[in-house]
C-alpha positions as CSV (number, residue, x, y, z in Angstrom):
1,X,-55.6,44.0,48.4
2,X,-53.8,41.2,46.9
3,X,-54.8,38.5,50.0
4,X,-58.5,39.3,49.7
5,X,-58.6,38.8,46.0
6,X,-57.1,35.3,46.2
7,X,-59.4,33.6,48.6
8,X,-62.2,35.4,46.8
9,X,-61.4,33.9,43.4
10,X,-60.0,30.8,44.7
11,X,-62.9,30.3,47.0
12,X,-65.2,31.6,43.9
13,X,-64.0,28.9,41.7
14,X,-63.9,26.1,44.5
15,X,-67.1,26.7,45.1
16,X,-67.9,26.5,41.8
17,X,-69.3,30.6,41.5
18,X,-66.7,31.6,38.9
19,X,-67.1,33.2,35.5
20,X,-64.7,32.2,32.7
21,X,-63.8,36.0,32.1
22,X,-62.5,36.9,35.9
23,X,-60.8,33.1,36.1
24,X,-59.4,31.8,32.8
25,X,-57.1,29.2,33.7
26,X,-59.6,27.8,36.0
27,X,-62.2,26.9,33.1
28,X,-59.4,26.6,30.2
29,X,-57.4,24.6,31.9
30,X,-59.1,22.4,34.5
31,X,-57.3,19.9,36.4
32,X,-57.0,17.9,39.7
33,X,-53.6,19.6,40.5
34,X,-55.1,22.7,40.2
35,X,-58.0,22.5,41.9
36,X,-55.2,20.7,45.1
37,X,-53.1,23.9,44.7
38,X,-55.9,26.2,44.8
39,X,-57.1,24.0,48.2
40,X,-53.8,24.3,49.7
41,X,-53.4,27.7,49.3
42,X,-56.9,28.7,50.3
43,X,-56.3,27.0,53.7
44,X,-52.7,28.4,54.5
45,X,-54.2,32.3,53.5
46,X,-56.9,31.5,56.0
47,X,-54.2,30.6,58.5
48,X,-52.0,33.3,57.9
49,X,-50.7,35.8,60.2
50,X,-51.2,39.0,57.6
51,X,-48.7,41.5,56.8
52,X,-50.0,44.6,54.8
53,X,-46.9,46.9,53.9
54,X,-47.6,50.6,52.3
55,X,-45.4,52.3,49.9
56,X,-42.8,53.9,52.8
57,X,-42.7,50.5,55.0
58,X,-42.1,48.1,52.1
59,X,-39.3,50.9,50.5
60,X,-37.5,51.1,53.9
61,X,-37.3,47.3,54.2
62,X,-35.7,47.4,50.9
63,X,-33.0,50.0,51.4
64,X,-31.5,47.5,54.2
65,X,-31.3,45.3,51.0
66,X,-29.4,48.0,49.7
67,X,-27.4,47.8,52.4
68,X,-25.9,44.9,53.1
69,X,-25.8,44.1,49.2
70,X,-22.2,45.1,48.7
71,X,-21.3,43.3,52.1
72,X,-22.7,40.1,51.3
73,X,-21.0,40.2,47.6
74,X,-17.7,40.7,49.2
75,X,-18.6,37.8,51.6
76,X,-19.8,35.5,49.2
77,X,-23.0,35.0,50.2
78,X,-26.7,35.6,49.8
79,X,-28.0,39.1,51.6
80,X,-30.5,37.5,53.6
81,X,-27.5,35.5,55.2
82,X,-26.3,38.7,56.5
83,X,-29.6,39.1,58.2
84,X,-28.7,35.8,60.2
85,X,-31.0,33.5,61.6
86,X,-34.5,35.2,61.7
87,X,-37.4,33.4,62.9
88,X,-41.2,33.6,61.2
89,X,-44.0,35.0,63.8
90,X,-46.2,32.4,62.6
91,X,-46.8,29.1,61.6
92,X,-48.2,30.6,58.1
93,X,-47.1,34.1,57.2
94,X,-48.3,36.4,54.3
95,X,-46.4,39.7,53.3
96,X,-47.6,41.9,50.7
97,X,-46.5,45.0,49.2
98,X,-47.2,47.4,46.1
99,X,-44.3,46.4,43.4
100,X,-45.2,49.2,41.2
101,X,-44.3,51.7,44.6
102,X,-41.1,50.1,45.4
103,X,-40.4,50.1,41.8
104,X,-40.6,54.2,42.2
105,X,-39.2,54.2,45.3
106,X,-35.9,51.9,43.7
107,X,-35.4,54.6,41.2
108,X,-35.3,57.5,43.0
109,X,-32.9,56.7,45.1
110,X,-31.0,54.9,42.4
111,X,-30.7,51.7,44.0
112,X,-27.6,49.5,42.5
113,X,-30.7,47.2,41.3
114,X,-32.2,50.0,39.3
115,X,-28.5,51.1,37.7
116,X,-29.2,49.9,33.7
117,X,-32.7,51.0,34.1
118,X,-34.2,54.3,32.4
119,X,-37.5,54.5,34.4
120,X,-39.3,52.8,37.6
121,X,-39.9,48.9,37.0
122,X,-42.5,47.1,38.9
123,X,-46.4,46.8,38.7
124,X,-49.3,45.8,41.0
125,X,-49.3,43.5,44.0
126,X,-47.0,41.6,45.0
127,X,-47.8,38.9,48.1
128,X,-45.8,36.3,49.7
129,X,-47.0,33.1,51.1
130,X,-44.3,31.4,53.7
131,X,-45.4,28.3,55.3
132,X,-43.2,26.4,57.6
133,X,-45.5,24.0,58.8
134,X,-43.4,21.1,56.8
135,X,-40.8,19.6,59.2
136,X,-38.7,19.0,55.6
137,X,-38.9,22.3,54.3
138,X,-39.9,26.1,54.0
139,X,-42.7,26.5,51.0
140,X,-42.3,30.0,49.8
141,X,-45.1,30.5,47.1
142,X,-45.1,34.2,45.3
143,X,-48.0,35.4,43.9
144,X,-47.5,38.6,41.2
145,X,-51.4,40.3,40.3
146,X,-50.1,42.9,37.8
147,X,-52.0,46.4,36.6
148,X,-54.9,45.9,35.0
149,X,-54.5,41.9,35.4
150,X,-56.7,39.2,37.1
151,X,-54.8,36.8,39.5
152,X,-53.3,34.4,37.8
153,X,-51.5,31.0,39.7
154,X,-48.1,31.5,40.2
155,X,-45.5,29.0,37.8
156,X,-43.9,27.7,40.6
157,X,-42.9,28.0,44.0
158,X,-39.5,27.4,46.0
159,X,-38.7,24.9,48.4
160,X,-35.8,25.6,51.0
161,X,-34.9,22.2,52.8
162,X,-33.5,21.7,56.3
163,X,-30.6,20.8,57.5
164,X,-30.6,17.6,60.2
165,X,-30.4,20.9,62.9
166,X,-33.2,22.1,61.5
167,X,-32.2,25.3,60.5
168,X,-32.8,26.6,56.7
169,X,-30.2,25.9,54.3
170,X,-30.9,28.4,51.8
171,X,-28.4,26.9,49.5
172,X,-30.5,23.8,49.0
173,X,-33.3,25.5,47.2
174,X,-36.1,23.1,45.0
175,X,-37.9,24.7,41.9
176,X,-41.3,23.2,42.4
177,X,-43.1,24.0,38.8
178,X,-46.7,24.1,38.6
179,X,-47.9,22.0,36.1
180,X,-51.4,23.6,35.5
181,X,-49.7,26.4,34.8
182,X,-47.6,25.1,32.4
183,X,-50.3,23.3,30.6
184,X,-52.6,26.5,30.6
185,X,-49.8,28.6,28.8
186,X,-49.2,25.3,26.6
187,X,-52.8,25.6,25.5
188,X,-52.8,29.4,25.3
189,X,-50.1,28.8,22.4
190,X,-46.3,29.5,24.5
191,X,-43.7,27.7,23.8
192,X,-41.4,25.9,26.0
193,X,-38.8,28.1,25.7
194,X,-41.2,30.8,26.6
195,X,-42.3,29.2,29.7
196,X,-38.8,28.5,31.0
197,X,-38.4,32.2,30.4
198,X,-41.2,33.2,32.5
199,X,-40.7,30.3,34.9
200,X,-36.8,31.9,35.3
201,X,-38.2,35.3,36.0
202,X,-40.8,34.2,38.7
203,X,-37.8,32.5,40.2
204,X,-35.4,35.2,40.3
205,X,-38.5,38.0,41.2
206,X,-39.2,35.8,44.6
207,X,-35.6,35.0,45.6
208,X,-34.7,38.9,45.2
209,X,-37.4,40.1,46.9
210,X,-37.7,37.5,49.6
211,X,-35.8,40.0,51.3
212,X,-38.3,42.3,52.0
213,X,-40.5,39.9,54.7
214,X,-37.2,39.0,56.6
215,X,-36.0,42.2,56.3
216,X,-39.3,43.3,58.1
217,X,-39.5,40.2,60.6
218,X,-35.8,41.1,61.7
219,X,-37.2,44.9,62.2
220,X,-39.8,43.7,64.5
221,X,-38.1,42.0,67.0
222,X,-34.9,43.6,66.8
223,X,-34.5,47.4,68.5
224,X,-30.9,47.7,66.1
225,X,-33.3,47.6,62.9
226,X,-36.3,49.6,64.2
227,X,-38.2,52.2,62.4
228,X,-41.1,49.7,61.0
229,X,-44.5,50.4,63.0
230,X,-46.7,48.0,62.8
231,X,-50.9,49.0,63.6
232,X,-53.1,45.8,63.8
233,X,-56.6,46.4,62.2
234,X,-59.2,43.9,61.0
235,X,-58.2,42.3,57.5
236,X,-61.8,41.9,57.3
237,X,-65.2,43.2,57.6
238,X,-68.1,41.1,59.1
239,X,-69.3,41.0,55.5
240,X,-66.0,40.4,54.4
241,X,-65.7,37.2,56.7
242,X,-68.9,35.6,55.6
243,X,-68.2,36.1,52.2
244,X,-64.5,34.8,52.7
């Protein structure tokens, strides 16, 4: 489980318990920024209202994506506009999913996404972090832990700024980069262009994808949409919470 693994290495390296080889930009790239992020994101985890999707829930979200995609091209707008005004269930949400599962699941049902592909994309956990506790803005922070990878900080994280209603205008959309990031892949020899790259990729990978929690928020509330059961269960043991 993605969630578990961040507050257990960022907690780990707050606390000052971490090893170099299960946190490297931690001890190669140490700054105050990173140590605020890693703060920040502990806390909103903590206060999150947790959604843990499996293979078939997190695949069904996406074929509404599917959808309404050719709609909302014809339209000239975003596909999540289609989906209309669709309210968080917390304060602090989390969503996470297996990408390497929808990436199968894509595939096989040859999603328009998956149409100049010759096999299943995606790999590991995928989680997002959506906290709207900022009067000025939605902070959507993505955080990618590929196979056979440790958690690494995400590059950067978007910022979608209100309107004087209030509402969301997700055509006023900030890039917030992460600059310990970008000085960790500096030091770990990437070039500038290579960091825009993989800065433009993390971007693109969260706005498509943001989808899939409103998708599934819209599901819950709305009897049109159903088909999404949701079971609450413990995200944690006893041991689990002392350790957390």
């Amino acid at each position: 489980m993605l969630y578990k693994s961040l507050i257990s290495s960022y907690g780990s390296s707050l606390a000052g318990k971490s090893a170099p080889k299960d946190d490297l930009i931690w001890h190669f790239a140490p700054s105050d920024d990173l140590r605020q992020f890693r703060v920040y994101a502990l806390d909103a985890l903590q206060q999150a209202k947790v959604f843990l999707l499996d293979h078939l829930a997190a695949a069904y979200t996406d074929t509404l994506h599917d959808a309404v995609s050719k709609q909302a091209e014809e339209a000239g707008l975003p596909a999540m506009a289609i989906l209309g005004e669709v309210r968080l269930p917390a304060p602090v949400v989390w969503v996470e999913f297996d990408d390497r599962e929808l990436g199968v699941a894509r595939f096989e049902r040859a999603s328009p996404v998956t149409k100049h592909d010759d096999k299943p994309l995606g790999t590991g956990l995928r989680g997002y972090l959506l906290d709207d506790r900022n009067e000025s803005h939605l902070r959507i922070t993505m955080f990618h832990r590929r196979e056979n990878s440790r958690v690494v900080d995400p590059i950067c994280a978007l910022l979608v700024k209100r309107m004087p209603t209030g509402q969301l205008n997700y055509n006023d959309v900030e890039v917030e980069l992460s600059r310990p990031v970008v000085d960790f892949r500096v030091r770990s020899g990437d070039t500038m262009e290579m960091i825009h790259g993989r800065r433009t990729v993390h971007q693109v990978e969260t706005g498509y994808d943001l989808f899939i929690p409103y998708a599934l928020f819209a599901m819950l509330v709305s009897p049109d949409l159903g088909g999404i059961i949701p079971t609450e269960t413990a995200t944690f043991t006893v041991k689990d919470t002392k350790t957390a």
